[in-house]
C-alpha positions as CSV (number, residue, x, y, z in Angstrom):
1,X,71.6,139.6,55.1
2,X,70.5,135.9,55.7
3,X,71.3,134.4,59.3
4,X,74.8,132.3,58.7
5,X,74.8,129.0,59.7
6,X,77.9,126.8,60.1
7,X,77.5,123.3,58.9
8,X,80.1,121.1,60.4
9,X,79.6,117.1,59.4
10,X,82.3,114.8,57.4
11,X,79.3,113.3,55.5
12,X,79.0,114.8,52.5
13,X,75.6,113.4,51.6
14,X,74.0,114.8,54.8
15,X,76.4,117.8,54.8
16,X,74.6,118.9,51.3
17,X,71.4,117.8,52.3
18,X,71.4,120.1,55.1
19,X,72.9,123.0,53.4
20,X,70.0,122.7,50.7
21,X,67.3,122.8,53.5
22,X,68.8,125.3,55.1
23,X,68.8,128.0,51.8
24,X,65.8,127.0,51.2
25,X,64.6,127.9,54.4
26,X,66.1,131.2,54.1
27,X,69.1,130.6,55.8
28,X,73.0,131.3,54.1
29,X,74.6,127.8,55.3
30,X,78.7,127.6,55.3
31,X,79.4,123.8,55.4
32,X,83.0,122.5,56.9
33,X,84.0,119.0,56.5
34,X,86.2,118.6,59.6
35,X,87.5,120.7,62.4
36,X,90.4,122.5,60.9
37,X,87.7,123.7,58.0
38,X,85.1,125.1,60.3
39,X,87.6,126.9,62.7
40,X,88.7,128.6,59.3
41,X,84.5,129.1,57.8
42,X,84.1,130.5,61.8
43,X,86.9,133.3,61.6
44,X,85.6,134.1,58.5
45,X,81.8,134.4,58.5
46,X,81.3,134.7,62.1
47,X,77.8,132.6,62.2
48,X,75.3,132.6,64.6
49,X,74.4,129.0,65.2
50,X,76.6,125.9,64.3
51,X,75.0,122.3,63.5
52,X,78.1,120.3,64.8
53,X,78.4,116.4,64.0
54,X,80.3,115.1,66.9
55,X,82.0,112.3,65.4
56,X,84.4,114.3,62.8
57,X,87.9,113.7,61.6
58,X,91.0,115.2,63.1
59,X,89.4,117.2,65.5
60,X,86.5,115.7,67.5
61,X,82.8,117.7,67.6
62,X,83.0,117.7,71.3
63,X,86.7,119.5,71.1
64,X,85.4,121.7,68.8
65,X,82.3,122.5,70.6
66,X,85.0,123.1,74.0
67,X,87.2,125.0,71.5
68,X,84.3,127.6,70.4
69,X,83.3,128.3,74.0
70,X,86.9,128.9,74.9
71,X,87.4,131.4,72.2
72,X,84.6,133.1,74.2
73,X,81.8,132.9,71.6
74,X,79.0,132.2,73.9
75,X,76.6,134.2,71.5
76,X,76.8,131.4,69.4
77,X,74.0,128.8,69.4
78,X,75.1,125.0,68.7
79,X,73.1,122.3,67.5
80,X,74.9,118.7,68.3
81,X,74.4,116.4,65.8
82,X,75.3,112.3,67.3
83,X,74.2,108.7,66.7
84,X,74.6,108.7,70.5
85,X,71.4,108.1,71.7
86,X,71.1,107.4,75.3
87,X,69.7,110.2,77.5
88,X,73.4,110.4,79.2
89,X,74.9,111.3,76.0
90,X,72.8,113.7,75.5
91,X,72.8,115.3,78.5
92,X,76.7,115.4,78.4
93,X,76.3,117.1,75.2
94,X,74.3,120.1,76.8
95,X,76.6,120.3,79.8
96,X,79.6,120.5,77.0
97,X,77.7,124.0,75.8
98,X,75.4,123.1,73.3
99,X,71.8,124.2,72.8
100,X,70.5,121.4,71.5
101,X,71.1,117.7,70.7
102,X,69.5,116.0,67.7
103,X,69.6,112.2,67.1
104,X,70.6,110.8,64.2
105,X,68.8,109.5,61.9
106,X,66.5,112.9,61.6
107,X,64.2,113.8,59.2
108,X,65.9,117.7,57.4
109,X,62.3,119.3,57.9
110,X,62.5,118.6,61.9
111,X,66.5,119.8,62.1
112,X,65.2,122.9,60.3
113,X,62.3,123.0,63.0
114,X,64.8,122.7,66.1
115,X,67.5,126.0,64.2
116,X,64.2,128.2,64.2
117,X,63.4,127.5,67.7
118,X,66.7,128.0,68.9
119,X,67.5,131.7,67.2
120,X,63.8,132.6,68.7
121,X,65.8,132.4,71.8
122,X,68.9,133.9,70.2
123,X,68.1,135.3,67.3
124,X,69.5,139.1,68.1
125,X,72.8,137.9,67.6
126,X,72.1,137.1,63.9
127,X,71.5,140.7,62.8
128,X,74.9,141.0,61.4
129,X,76.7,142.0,58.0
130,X,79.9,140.2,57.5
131,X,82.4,140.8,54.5
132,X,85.6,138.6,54.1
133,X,86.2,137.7,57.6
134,X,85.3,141.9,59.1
135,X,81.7,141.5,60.5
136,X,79.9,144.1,62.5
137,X,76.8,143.4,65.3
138,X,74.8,146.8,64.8
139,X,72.3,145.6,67.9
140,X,75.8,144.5,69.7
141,X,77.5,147.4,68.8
142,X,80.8,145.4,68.3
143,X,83.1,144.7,65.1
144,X,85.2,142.1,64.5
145,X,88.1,141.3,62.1
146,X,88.9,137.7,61.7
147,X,87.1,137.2,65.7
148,X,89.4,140.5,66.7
149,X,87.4,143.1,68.3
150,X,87.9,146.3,67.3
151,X,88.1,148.9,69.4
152,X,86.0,151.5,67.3
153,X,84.7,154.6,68.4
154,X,81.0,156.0,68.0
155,X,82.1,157.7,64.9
156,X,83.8,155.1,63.5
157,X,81.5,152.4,64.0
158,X,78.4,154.4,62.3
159,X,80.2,155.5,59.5
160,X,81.9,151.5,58.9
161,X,78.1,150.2,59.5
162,X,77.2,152.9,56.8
163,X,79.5,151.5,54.3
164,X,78.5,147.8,55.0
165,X,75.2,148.6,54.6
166,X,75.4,150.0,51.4
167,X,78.5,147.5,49.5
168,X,79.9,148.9,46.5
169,X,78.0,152.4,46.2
170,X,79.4,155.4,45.9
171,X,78.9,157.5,49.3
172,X,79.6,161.1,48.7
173,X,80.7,163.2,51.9
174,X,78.0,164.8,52.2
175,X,75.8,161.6,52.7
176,X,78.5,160.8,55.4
177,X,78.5,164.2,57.2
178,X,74.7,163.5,57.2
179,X,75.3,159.9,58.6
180,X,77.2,161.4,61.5
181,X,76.6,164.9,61.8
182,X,72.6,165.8,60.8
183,X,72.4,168.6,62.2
184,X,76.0,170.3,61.7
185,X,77.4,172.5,59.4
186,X,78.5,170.6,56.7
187,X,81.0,172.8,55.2
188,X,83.3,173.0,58.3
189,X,83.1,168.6,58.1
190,X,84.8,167.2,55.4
191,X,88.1,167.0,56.9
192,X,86.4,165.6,59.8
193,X,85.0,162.6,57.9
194,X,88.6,162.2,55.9
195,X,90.4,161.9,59.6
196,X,87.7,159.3,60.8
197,X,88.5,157.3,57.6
198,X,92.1,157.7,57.8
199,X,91.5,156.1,61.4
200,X,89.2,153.4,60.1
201,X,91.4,152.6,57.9
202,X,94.2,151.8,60.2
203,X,92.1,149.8,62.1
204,X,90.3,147.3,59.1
205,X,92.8,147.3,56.3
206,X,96.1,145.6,56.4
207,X,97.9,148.1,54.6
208,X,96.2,151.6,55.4
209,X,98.3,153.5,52.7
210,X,97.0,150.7,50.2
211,X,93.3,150.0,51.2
212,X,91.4,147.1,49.8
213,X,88.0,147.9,51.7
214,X,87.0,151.4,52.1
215,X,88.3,153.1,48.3
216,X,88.6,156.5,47.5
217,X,86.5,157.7,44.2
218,X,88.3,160.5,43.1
219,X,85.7,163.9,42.8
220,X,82.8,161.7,44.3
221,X,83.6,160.1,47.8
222,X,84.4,156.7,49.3
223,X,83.4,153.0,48.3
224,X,83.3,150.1,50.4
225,X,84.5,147.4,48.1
226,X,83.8,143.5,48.8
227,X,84.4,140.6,46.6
């Protein structure tokens, strides 16, 4: 999946202008026009870098910036965006947590420039699949509903990575016994895999006995459904 990038800016001109250089360079860009928005676009899609305009309605870029640290994302790269130009500004700006601190006016192409540099240095914490708010860090080895870690176990995580990895296919049990158990006996595992979905389910779906995620196709196997 692309690397997600949050776009946080009240200007909607530059707010599209960024999100259009940012697909085109490959990149899957969430904007947010204030603060409320992108602490709502950040539960949800979990990105790995944030372009943050500090002068934002509501809720201030440098409250938000101090509001993402809090919530103990430091894997998460900022990018300050500011008219603030003097070197003190922008050396407050870095103190505050960012990783960066661009100057406005800027040219798009140079922005652009300044994200790749950035996730060269972080760019690990990108390799991520992320489906209505549930995202999972394979490299990390962590899962996360809505910014909730999950406390999954080994079994659990492969087989939920599995599914992610393969959205809206049909997995038999046998291609999961494989997943987990390669060189088992796969006749003695079915029930196996059935209890770790039962336990996945009670850990990702907000009503287990109804699941919305991880479906059962009758006389096939299970399906990992996202909108």
């Amino acid at each position: 999946m692309k690397p997600t990038i949050l776009v946080v800016e009240d200007d909607l001109m530059i707010r599209d202008l960024v999100s259009i250089y940012l697909d085109k360079a490959g990149y899957e860009a969430i904007p947010a026009a204030d603060g409320e928005a992108a602490k709502i676009a950040f539960r949800e899609f979990q990105p790995c870098l944030i372009i943050l305009d500090l002068m934002l309605p509501k809720i201030s870029g440098e409250e938000l910036c101090a509001w993402f640290r809090n919530e103990k994302r430091n894997e998460v790269s900022i990018i300050m965006l500011s008219a603030k130009t003097k070197t003190q500004d922008k050396i407050a700006g870095l103190k505050m947590g960012a990783d960066d601190y661009i100057t406005k006016p800027f040219e798009p192409d140079e922005l652009v420039a300044h994200v790749e540099a950035v996730l060269r240095r972080t760019g690990q914490f990108c390799q991520k699949i992320t489906y209505s708010g549930l995202t999972i860090q394979p490299r990390k080895g962590e899962v996360k509903l809505f910014g909730k870690t999950l406390p999954l176990t080994k079994h659990e995580f492969n087989l939920l990575f599995h599914f992610m990895d393969n959205p809206n296919m049909v997995l038999s049990r046998d291609d999961l016994i494989h997943q987990l158990y390669p060189y088992n006996d796969k006749s003695v595992m079915e029930r196996t895999i059935d209890a770790h979905i039962k336990n996945l389910r009670e850990k990702i779906e907000d009503e287990p006995s109804s699941p919305k995620r991880i479906l059962t196709v009758r006389g096939m196997g299970y399906k990992f459904v996202h909108d």
